[in-house]
C-alpha positions in Angstrom: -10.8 -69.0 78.8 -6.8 -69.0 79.2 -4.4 -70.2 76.3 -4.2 -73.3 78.0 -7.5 -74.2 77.9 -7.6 -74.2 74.0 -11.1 -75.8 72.3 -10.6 -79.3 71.5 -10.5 -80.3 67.9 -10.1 -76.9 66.6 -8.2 -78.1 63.7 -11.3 -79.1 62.3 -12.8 -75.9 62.3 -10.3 -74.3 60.3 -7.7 -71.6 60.8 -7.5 -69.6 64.2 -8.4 -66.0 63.9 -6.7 -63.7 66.1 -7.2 -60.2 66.9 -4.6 -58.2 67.9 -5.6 -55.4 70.6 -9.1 -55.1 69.4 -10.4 -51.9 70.7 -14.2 -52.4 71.0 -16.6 -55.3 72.2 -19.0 -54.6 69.1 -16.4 -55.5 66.4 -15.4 -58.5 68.1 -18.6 -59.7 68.3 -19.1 -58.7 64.1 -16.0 -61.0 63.5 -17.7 -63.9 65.7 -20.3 -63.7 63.4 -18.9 -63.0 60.0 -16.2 -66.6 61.2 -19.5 -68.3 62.3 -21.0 -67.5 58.6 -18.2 -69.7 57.2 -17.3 -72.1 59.4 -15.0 -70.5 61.8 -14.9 -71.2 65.2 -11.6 -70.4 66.6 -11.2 -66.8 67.6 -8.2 -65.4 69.7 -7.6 -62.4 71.3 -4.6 -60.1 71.8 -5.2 -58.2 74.4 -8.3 -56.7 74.2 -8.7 -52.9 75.1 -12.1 -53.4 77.2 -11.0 -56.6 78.7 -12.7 -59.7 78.0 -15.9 -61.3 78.2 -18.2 -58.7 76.9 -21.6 -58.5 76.5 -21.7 -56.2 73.5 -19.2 -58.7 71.5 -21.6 -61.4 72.4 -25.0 -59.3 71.6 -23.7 -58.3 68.1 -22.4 -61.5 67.3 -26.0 -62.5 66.3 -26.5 -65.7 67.7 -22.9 -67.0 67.1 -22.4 -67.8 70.4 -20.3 -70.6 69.7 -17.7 -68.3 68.7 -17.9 -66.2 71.3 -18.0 -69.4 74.5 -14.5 -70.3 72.7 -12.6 -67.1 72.5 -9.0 -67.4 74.0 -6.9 -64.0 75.2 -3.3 -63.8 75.4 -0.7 -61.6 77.1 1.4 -60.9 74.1 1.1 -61.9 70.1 4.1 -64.3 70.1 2.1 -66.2 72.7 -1.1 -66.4 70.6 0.5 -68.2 67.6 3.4 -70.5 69.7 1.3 -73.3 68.7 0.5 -72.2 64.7 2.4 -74.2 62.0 1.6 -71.6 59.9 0.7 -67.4 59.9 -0.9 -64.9 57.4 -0.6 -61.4 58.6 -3.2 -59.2 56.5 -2.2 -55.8 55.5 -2.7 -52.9 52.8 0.3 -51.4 53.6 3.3 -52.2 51.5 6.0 -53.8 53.8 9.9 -53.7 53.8 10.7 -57.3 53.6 11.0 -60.4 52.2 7.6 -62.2 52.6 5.5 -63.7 50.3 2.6 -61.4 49.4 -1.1 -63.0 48.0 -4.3 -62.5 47.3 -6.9 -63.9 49.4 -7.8 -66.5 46.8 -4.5 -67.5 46.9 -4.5 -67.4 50.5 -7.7 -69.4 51.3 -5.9 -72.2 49.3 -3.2 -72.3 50.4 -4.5 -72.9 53.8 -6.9 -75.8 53.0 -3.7 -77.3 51.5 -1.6 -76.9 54.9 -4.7 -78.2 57.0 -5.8 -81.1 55.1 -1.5 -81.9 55.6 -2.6 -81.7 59.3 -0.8 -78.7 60.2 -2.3 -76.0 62.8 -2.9 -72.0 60.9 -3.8 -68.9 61.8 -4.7 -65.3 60.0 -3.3 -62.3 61.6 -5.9 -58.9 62.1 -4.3 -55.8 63.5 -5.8 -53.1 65.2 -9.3 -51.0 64.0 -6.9 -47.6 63.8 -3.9 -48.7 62.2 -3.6 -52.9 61.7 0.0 -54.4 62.8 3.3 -53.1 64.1 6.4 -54.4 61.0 7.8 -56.4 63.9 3.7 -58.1 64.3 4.2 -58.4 60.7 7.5 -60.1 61.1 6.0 -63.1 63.8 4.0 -64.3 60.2 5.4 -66.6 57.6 3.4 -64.4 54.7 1.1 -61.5 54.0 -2.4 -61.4 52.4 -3.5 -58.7 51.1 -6.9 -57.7 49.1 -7.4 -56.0 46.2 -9.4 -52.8 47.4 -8.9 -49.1 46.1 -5.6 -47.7 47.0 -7.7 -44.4 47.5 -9.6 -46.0 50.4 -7.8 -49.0 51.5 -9.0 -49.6 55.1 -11.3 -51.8 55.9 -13.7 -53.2 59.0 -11.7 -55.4 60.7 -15.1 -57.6 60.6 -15.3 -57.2 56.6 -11.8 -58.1 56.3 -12.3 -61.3 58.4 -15.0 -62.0 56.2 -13.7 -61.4 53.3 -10.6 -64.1 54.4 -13.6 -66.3 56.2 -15.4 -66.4 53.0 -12.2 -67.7 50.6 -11.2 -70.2 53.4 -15.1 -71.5 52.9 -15.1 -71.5 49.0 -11.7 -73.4 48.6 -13.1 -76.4 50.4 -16.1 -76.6 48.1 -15.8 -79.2 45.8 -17.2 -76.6 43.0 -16.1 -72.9 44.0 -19.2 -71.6 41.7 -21.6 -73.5 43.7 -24.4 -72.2 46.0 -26.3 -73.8 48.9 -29.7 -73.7 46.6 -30.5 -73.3 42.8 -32.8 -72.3 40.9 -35.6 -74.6 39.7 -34.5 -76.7 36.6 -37.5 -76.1 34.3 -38.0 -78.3 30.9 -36.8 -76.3 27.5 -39.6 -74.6 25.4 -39.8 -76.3 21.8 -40.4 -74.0 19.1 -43.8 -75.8 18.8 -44.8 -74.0 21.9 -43.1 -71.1 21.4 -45.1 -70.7 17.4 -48.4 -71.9 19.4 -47.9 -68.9 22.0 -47.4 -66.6 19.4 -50.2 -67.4 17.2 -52.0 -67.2 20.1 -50.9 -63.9 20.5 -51.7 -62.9 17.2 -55.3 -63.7 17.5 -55.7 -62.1 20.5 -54.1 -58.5 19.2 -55.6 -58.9 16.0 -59.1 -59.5 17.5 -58.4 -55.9 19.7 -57.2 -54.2 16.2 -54.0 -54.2 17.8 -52.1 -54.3 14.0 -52.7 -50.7 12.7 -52.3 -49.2 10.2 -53.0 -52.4 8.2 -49.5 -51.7 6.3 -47.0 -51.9 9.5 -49.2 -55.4 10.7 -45.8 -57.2 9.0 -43.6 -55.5 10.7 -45.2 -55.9 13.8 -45.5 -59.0 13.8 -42.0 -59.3 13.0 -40.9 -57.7 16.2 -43.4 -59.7 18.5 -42.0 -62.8 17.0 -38.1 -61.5 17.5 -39.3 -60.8 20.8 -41.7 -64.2 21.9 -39.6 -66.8 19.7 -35.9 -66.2 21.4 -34.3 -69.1 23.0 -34.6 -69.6 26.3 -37.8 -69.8 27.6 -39.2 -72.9 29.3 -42.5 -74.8 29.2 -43.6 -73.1 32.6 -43.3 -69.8 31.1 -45.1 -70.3 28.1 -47.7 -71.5 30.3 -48.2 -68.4 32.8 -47.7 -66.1 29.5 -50.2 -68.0 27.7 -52.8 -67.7 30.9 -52.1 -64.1 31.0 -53.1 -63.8 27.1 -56.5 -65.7 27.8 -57.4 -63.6 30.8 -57.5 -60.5 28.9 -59.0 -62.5 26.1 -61.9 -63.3 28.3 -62.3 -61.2 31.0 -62.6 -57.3 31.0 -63.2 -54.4 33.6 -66.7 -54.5 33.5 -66.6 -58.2 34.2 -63.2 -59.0 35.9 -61.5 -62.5 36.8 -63.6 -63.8 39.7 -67.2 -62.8 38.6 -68.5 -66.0 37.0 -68.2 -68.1 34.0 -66.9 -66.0 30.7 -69.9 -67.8 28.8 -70.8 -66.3 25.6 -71.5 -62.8 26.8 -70.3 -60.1 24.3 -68.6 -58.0 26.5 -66.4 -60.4 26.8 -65.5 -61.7 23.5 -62.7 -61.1 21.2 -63.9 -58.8 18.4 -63.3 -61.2 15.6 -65.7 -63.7 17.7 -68.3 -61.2 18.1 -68.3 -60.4 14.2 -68.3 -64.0 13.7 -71.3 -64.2 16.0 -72.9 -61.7 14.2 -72.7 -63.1 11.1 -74.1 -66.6 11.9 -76.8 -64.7 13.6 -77.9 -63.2 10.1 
């Protein structure tokens, strides 16, 4: 596709992404498809080393074929943003100058805020070896940069698409904490249950002769109540916990979970039932 046969209603899609002399199909496809994650569509080219199209930009672009139909190449960069209102060149190189410098929160505001005005934006990638010329730089109205380890401060030029892709996503979410799915909203515990389960529990453990030596049973106890009572479980918890607790009450090795009725066969009665058993039995 030439510059002149630009995808309609781009605006909508966000802010153009252009590459400036990418060197290999693969990445470009790995920026199609970290833009096509969130919502990009707009990808332009500067040219590219291996010529454009490319088969392996389109196989490792995953499926975001979209992107990759769309892609526009230009002769020079000054070309590829004529039509931009507005430019973010991303560096993390320090630059002689007298540009704005921000973050890429910052940044992915502060586009939303010049689109919804209706005004065309872009965000400036340099090469995989060594990013942008000063004077590449200097075709931008202001730099982003990201907050990475001045150690090891290069990046993918697909991660840092992403990473810009990602804040342009979040700063049009009404909440930038929310997620496409939750989980489920379960129903509080009351300390009813929670003092049921226990005591549950505690028959259960005492019927194994869980509580020895007979002097420490308080302080057990203590600890399994510190540990059971907390806030913060809900009624469907209690409820698998609690049919955990009776399948080891009823069923044993011998006769496992599957293997008929419980019934009333010792084997598989708590040992305080059997005494009492016993005892009526006399």
């Amino acid at each position: 596709m030439s510059a002149a046969q630009l995808p309609e209603n781009v605006s909508a899609a966000g802010p153009a992404i252009i590459l400036v002399e990418p060197q290999l199909g693969e990445n470009i496809g790995m920026v199609a498809r970290a833009m096509a994650n969130f919502g990009l569509s707009e990808l332009r080219l500067v040219n590219p080393r291996d010529g454009w199209p490319s088969e392996k930009a389109r196989a490792a672009a995953s499926r975001a074929d979209h992107v990759i139909d769309a892609v526009t190449v230009f002769g020079d960069l000054a070309s590829a943003v004529a039509d931009l209102n507005f430019v973010f060149a991303t560096t993390a190189r320090e630059r002689d100058g007298f540009k704005a410098v921000r973050g890429p929160v910052e940044a992915g505001r502060a586009l939303r805020a010049r689109q919804a005005s209706g005004q065309r934006t872009g965000i400036l990638f340099g090469r995989e070896r060594f990013g942008l010329y000063n004077d590449e730089v200097g075709l931008a109205d202001e730099i982003v940069t990201f907050p990475v380890d001045p150690g090891f401060s290069s990046l993918n030029i697909a991660q840092a698409v992403l990473l810009m892709s990602y804040e342009w996503m979040k700063s049009g979410l009404e909440d930038e904490t929310a997620t496409n799915f939750s989980s489920p909203e379960m129903k509080p515990a009351s300390k009813e249950e929670l003092h049921g389960l226990f005591a549950y529990l505690e028959g259960a453990l005492e019927a194994r002769g869980y509580f020895r030596p007979a002097p420490k049973k308080p302080k057990m106890v203590d600890n399994l109540r510190a540990v059971l009572t907390r806030a913060g479980f809900a009624e469907p918890e209690l409820k698998v916990l609690r049919g955990i607790i009776s399948s080891l009450d009823r069923f044993s090795p011998a006769m496992p979970r599957g293997d008929g009725s419980p019934g009333d066969d010792p084997r598989r009665l708590p040992a305080a039932a059997k005494s009492r058993k016993t005892d009526q039995e006399g």
